[in-house]
py3Dmol code that shows the C-alpha trace and the ligand (Angstrom):
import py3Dmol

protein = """\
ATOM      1  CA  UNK A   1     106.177 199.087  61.103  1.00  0.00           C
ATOM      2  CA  UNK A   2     108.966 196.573  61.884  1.00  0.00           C
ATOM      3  CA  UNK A   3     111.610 198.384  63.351  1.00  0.00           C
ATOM      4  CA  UNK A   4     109.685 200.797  65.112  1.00  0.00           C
ATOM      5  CA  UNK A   5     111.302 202.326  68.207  1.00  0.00           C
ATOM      6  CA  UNK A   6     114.618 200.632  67.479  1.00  0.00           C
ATOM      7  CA  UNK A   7     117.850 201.621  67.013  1.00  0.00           C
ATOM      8  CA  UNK A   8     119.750 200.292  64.266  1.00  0.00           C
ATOM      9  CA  UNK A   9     123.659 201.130  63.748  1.00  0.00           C
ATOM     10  CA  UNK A  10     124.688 200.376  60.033  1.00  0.00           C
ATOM     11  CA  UNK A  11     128.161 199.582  58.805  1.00  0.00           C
ATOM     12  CA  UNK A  12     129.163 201.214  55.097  1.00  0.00           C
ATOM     13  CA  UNK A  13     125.662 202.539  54.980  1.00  0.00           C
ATOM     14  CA  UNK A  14     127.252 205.244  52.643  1.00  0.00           C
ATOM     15  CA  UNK A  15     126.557 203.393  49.568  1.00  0.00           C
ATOM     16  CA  UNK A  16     124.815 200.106  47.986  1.00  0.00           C
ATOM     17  CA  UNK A  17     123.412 197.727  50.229  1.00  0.00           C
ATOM     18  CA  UNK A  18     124.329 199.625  53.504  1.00  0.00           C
ATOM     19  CA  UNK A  19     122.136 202.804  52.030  1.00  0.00           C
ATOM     20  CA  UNK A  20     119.536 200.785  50.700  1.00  0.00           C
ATOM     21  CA  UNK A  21     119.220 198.925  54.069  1.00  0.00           C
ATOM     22  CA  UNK A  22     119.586 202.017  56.672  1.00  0.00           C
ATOM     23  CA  UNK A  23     116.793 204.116  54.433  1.00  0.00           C
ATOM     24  CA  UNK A  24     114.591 200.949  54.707  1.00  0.00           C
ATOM     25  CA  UNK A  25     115.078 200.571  58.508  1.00  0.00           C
ATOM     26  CA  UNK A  26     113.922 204.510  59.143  1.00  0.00           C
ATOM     27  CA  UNK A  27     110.926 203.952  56.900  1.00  0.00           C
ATOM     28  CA  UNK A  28     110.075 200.750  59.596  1.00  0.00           C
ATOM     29  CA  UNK A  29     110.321 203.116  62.948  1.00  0.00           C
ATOM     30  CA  UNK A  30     113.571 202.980  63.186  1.00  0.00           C
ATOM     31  CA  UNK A  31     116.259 205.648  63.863  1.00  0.00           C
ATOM     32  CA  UNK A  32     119.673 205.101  62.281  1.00  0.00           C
ATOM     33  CA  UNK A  33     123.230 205.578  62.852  1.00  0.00           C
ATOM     34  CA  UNK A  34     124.878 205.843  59.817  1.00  0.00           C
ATOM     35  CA  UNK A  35     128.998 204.675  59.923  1.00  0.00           C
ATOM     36  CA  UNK A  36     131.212 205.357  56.649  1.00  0.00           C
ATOM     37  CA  UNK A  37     135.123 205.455  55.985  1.00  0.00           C
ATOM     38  CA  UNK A  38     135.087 208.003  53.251  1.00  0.00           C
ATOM     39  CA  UNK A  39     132.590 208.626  51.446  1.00  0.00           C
ATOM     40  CA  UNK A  40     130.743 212.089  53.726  1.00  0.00           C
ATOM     41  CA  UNK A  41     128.487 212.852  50.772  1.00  0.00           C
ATOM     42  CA  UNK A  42     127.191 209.622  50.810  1.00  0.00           C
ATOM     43  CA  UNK A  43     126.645 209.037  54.463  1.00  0.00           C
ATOM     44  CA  UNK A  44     125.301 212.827  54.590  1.00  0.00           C
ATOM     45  CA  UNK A  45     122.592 211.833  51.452  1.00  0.00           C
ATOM     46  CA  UNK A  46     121.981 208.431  53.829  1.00  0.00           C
ATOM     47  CA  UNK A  47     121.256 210.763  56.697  1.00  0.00           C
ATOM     48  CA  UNK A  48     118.898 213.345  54.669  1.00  0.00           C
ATOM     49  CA  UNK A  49     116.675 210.243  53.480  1.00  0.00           C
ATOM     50  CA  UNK A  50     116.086 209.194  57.069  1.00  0.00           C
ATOM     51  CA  UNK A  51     115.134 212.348  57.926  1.00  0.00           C
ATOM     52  CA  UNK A  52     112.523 212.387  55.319  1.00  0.00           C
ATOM     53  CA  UNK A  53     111.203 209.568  56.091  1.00  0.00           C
ATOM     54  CA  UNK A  54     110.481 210.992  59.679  1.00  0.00           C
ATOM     55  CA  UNK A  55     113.460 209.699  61.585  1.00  0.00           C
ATOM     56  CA  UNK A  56     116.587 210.532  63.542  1.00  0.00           C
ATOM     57  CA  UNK A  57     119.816 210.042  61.844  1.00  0.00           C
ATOM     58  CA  UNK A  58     123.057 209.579  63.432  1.00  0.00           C
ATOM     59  CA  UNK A  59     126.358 210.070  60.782  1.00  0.00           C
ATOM     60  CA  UNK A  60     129.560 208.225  62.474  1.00  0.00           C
ATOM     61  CA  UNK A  61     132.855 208.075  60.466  1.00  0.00           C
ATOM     62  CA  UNK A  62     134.979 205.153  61.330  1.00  0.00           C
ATOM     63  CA  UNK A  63     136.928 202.428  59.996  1.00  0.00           C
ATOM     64  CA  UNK A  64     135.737 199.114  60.946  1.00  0.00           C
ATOM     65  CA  UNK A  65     139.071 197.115  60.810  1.00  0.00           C
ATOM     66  CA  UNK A  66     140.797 199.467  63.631  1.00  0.00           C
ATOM     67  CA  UNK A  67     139.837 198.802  66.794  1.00  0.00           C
ATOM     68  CA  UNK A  68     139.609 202.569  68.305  1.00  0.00           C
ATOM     69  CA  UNK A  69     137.951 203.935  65.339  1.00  0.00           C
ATOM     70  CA  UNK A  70     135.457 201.117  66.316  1.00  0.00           C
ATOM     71  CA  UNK A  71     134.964 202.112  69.791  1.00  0.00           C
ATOM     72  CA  UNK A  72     134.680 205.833  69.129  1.00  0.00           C
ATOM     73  CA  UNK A  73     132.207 205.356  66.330  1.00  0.00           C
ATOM     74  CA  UNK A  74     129.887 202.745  67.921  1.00  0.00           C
ATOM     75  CA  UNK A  75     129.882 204.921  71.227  1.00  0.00           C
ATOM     76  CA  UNK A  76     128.997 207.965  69.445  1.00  0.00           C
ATOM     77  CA  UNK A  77     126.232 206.148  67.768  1.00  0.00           C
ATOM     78  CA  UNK A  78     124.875 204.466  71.286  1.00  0.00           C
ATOM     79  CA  UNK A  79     125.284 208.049  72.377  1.00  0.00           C
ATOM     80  CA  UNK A  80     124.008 209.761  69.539  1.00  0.00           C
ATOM     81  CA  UNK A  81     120.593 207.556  69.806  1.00  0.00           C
ATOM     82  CA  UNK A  82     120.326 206.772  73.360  1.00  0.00           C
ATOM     83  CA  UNK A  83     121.199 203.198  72.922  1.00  0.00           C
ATOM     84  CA  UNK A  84     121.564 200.900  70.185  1.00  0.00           C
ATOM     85  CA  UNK A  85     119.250 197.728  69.144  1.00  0.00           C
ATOM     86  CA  UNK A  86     120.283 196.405  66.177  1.00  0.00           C
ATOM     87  CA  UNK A  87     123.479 196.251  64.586  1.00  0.00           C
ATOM     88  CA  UNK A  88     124.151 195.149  61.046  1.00  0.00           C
ATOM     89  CA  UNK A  89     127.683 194.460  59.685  1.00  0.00           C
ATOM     90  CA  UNK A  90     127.718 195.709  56.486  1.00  0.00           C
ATOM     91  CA  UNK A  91     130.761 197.354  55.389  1.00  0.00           C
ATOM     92  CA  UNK A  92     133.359 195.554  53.069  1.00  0.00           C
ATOM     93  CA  UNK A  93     135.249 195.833  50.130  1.00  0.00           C
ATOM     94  CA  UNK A  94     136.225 193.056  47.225  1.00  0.00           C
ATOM     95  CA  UNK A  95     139.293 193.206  44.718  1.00  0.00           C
ATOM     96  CA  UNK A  96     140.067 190.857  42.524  1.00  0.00           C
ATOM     97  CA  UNK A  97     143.825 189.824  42.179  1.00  0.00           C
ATOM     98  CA  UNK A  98     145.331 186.083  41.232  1.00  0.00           C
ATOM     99  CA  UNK A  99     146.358 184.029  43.577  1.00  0.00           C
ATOM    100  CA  UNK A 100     150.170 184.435  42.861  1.00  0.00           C
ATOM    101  CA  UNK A 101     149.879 187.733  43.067  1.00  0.00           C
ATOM    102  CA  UNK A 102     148.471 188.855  46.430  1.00  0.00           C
ATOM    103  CA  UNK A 103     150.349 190.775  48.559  1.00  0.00           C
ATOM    104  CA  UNK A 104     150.279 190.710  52.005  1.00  0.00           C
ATOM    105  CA  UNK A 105     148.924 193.583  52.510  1.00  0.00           C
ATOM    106  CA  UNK A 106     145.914 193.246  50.325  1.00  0.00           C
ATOM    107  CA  UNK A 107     145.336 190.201  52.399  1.00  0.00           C
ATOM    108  CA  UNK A 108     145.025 192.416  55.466  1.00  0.00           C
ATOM    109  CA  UNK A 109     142.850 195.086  54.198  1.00  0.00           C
ATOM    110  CA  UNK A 110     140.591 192.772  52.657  1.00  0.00           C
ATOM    111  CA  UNK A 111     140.267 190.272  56.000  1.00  0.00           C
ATOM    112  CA  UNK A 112     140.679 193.191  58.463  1.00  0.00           C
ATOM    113  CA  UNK A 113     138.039 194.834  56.863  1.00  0.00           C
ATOM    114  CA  UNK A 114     135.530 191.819  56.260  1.00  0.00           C
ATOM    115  CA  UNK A 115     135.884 189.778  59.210  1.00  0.00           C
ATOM    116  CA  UNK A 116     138.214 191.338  61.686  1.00  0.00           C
ATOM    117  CA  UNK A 117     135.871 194.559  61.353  1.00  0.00           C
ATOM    118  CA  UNK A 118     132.580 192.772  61.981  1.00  0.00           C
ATOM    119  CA  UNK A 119     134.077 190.945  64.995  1.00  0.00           C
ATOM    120  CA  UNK A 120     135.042 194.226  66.558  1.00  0.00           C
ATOM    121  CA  UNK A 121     131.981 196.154  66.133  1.00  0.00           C
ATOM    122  CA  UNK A 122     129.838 192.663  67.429  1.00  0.00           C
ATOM    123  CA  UNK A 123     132.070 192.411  70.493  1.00  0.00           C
ATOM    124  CA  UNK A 124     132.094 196.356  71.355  1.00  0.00           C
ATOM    125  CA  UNK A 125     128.062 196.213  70.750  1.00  0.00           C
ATOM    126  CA  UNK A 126     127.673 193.515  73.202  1.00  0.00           C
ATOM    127  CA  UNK A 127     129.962 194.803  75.663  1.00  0.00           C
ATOM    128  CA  UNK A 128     127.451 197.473  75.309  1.00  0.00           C
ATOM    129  CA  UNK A 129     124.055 195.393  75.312  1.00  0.00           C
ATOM    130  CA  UNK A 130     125.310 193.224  78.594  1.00  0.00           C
ATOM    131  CA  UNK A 131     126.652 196.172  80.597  1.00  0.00           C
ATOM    132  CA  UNK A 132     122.616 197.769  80.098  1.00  0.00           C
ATOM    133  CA  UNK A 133     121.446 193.786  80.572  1.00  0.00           C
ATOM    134  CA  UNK A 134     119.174 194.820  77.039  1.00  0.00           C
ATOM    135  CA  UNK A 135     118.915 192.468  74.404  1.00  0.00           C
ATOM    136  CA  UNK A 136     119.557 192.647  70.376  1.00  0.00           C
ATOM    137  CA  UNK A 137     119.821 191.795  67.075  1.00  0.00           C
ATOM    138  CA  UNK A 138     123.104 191.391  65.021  1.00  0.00           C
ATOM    139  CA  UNK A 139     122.788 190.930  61.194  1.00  0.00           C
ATOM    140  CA  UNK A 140     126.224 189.737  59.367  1.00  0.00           C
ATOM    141  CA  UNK A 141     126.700 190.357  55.551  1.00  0.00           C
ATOM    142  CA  UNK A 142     128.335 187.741  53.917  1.00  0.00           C
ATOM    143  CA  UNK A 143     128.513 186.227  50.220  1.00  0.00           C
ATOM    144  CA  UNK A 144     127.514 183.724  48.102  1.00  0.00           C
ATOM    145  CA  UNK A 145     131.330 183.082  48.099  1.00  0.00           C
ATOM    146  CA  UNK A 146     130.803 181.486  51.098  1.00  0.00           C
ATOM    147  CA  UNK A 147     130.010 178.928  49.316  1.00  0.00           C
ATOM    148  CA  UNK A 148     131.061 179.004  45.760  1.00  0.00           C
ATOM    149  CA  UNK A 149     134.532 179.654  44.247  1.00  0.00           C
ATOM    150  CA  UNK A 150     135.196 182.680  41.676  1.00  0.00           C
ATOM    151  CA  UNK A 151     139.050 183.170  40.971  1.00  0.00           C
ATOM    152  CA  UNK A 152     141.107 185.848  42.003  1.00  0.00           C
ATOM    153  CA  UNK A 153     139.241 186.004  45.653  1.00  0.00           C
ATOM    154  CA  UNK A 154     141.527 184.315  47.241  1.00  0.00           C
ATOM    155  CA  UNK A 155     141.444 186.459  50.255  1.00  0.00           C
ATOM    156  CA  UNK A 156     137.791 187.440  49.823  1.00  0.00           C
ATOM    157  CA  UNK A 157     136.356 184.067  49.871  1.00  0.00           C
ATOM    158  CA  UNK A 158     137.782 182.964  53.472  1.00  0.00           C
ATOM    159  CA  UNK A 159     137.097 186.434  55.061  1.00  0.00           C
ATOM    160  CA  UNK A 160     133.171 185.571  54.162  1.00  0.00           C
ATOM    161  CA  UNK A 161     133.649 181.846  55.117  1.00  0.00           C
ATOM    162  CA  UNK A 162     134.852 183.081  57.908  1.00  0.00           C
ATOM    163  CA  UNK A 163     131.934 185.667  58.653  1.00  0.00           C
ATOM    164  CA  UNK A 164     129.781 182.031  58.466  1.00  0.00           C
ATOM    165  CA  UNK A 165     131.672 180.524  61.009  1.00  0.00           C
ATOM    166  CA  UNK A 166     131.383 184.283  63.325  1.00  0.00           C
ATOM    167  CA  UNK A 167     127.489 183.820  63.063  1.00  0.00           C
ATOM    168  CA  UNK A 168     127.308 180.626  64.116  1.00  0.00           C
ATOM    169  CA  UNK A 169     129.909 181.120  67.243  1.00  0.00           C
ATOM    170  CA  UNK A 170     128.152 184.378  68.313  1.00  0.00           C
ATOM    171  CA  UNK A 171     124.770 182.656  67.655  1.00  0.00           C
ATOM    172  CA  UNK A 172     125.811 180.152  70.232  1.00  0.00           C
ATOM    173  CA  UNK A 173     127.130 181.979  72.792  1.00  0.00           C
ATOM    174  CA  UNK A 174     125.062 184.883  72.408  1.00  0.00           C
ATOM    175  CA  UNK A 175     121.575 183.394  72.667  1.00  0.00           C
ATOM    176  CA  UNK A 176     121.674 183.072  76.413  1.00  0.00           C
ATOM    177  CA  UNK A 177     121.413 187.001  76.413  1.00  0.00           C
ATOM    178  CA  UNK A 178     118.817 186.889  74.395  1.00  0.00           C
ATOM    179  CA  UNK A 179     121.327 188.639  71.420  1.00  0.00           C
ATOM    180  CA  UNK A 180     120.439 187.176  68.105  1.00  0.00           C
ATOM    181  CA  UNK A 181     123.242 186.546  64.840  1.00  0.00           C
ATOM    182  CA  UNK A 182     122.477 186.041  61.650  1.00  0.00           C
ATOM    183  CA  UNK A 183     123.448 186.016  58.313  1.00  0.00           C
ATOM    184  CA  UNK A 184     122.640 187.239  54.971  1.00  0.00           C
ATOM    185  CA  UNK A 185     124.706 186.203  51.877  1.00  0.00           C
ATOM    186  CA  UNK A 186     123.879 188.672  48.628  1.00  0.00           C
ATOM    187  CA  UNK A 187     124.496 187.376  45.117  1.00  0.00           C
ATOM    188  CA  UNK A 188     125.622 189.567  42.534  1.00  0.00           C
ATOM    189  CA  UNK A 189     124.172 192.848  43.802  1.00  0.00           C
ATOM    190  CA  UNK A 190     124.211 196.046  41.335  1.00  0.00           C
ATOM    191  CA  UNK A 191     126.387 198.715  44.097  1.00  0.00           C
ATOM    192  CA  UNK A 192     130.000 200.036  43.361  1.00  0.00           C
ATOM    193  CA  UNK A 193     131.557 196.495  44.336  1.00  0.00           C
ATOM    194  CA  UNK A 194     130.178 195.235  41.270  1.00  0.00           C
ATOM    195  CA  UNK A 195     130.666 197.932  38.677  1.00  0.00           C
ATOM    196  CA  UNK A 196     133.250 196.453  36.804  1.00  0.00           C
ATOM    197  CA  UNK A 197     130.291 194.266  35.215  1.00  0.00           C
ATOM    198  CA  UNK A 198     128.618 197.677  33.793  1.00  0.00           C
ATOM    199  CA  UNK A 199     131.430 197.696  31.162  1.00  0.00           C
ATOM    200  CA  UNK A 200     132.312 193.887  31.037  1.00  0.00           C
ATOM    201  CA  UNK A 201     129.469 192.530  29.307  1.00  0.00           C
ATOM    202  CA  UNK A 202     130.989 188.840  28.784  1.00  0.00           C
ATOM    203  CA  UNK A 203     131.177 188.519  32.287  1.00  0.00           C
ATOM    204  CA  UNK A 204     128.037 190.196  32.997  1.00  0.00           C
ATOM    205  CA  UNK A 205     126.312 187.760  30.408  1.00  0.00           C
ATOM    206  CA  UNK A 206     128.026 184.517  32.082  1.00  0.00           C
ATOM    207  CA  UNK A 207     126.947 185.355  35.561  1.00  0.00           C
ATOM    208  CA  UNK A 208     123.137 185.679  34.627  1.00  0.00           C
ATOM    209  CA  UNK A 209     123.701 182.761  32.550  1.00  0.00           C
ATOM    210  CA  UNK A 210     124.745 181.088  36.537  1.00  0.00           C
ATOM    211  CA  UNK A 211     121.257 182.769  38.198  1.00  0.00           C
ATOM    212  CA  UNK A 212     117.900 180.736  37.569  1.00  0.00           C
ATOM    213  CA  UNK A 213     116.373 184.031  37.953  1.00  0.00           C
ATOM    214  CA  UNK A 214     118.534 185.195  34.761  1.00  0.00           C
ATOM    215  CA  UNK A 215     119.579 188.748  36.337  1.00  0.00           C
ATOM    216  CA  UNK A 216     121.817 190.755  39.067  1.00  0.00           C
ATOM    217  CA  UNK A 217     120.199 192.146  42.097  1.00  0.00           C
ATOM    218  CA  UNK A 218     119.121 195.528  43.753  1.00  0.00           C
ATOM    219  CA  UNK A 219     120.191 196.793  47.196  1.00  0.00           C
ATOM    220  CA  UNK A 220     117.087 196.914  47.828  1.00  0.00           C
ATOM    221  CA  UNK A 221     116.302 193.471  47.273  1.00  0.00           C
ATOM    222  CA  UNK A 222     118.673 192.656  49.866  1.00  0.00           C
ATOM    223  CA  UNK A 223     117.666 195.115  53.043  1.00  0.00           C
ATOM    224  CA  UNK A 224     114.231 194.087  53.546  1.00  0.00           C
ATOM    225  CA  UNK A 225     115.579 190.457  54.005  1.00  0.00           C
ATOM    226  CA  UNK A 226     118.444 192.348  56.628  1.00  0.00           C
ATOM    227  CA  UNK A 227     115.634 194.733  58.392  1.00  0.00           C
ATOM    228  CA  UNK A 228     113.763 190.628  58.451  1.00  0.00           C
ATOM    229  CA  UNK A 229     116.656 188.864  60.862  1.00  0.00           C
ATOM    230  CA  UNK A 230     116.431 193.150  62.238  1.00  0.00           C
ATOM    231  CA  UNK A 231     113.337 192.990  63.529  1.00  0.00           C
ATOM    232  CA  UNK A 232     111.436 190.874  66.167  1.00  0.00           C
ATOM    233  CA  UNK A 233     109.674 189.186  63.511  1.00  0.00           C
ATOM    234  CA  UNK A 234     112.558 186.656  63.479  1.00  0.00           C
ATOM    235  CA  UNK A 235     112.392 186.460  67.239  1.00  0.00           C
ATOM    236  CA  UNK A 236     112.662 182.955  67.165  1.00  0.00           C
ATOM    237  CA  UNK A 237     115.490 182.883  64.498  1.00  0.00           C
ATOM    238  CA  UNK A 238     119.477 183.001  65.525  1.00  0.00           C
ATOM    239  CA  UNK A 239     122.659 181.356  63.656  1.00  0.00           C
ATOM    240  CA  UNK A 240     120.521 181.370  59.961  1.00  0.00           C
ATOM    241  CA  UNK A 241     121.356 182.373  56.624  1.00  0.00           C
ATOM    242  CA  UNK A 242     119.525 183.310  53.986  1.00  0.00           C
ATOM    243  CA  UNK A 243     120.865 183.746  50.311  1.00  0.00           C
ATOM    244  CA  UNK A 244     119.673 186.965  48.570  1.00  0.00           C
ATOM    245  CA  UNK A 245     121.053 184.993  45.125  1.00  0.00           C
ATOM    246  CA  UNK A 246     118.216 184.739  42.647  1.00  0.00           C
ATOM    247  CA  UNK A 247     118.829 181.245  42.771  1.00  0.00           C
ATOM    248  CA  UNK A 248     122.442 181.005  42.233  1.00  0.00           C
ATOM    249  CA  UNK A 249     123.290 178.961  45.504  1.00  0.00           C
ATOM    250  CA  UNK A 250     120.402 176.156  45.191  1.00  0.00           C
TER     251      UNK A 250
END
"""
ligand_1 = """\
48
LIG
P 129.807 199.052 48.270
O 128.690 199.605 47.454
O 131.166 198.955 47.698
O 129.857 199.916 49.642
C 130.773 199.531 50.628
C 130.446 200.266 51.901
O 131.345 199.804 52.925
C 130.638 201.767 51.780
O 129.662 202.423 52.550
C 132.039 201.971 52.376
O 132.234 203.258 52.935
C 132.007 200.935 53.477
N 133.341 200.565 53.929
C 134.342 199.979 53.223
N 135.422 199.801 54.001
C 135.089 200.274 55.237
C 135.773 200.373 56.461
N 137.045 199.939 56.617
N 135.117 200.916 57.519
C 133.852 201.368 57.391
N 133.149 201.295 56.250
C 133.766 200.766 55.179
O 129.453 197.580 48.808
P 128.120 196.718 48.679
O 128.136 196.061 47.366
O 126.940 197.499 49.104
O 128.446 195.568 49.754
C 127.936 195.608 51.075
C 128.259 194.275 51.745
O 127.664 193.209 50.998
C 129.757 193.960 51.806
O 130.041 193.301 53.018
C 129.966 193.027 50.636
O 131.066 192.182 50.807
C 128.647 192.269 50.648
N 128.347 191.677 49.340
C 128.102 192.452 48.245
C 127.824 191.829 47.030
C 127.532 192.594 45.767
O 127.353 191.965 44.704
N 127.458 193.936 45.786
C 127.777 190.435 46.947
C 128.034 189.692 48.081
C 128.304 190.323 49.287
P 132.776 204.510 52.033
O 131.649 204.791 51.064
O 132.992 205.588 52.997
O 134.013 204.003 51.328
"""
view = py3Dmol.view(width=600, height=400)
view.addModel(protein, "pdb")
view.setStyle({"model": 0}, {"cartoon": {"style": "trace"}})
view.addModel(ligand_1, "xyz")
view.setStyle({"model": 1}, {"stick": {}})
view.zoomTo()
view.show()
């Protein structure tokens, strides 16, 4: 198994990709911590599937853009498992509003939340890692719109540029701990972000038209490549990404 006898603390792993991936790490050895912001009934059904599959689940509410929700939930997670090995920024929310019309607020949630939140949680895991002198694994979520334009993200876009440029930073300065960064950028994934595209069928239609692989994606075509950079099967891996895209970003 690939994550066995680690500890893995997942970000939004209430819903979509976070589920898919924290499910898929207990299934590979690993226990979980399992952070959400609202949804309980999803974290809880998170939970109950790692404990089926043999495994010790953690459930830590917390909002990743404020910094002491971020230190009480990651410590109750190091707590709650004895340590943590792995942590994988996951949690983040899209809307879709033009340009003229942002506000600043909706700025803030969406960059707070994004790239503020994974900075936070990567810098109070550390703190963590050095004071133990352990070593681990960080795994950022960003977007194929960190590299390709779709209107009406206009504060979307640069908070997952801007994950890019975190990876690469912490990859750099981190590697002398032996803490490895990386990156995985999802396509058009089938979770609640993308729902809107159930009913809009033009849109829908005109994205697969964009994917050489002609369809959206799973959440659970995306965690095995995040439990990948997870695991010490990458070992020799730090400041990569890896588009989960069927093809889109060639
Ligand atoms: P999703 O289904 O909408 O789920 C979002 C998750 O993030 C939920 O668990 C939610 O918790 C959590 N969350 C949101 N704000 C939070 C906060 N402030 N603090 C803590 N948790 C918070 O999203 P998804 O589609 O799985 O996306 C997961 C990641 O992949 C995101 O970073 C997203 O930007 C990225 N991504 C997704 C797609 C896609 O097509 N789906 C494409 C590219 C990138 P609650 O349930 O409690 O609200």
């Amino acid at each position: 198994m690939r994550l066995e006898g680690k500890r893995v603390l997942v970000t939004g792993a209430s819903r979509g990709i976070g589920q898919a991936t924290a499910i898929l790490a207990a299934r590979e050895g690993a226990d979980v911590a399992v952070n959400y912001v609202r949804d309980s009934e999803g974290a809880a059904a998170t939970a109950a599937a790692i404990t089926a599959a043999g495994r010790k689940a953690v459930v830590v509410q917390g909002d990743v853009s404020d910094r002491d929700s971020v230190e009480a939930f990651v410590t109750s997670a190091w707590d709650g498992l004895g340590g943590l090995d792995v942590l994988v920024n996951n949690a983040g929310i899209e809307t879709i509003i033009d340009f003229v019309d942002l506000t600043d607020e909706q700025w803030s949630n969406v960059t707070n939340t994004n790239l503020r939140g994974p900075w936070m949680c990567s810098q109070v895991f550390v703190r963590r890692l050095l004071a133990e002198g352990r070593t681990g694994s960080i795994v950022n979520l960003g977007s194929i719109q960190a590299g390709l334009a779709f209107p009406g993200r206009t504060h979307y876009a640069p908070s997952k540029r801007g994950v890019e440029g975190l990876t690469a930073v912490m990859a750099s300065e981190l590697g002398k701990y032996g803490i490895r960064v990386n990156c995985v950028h999802p396509g058009v994934i089938e979770t609640d972000m993308t729902a809107r595209l159930k009913t809009d069928l033009v849109e829908l239609e005109a994205i697969r038209q964009k994917v050489p692989l002609g369809r959206t994606g799973l959440p659970e075509e995306v965690a095995p490549i995040i439990v990948m950079f997870a695991s010490d099967e990458s070992s020799y891996i730090t400041g990569q990404h890896i588009y989960v895209d069927g093809g889109m970003i060639v």
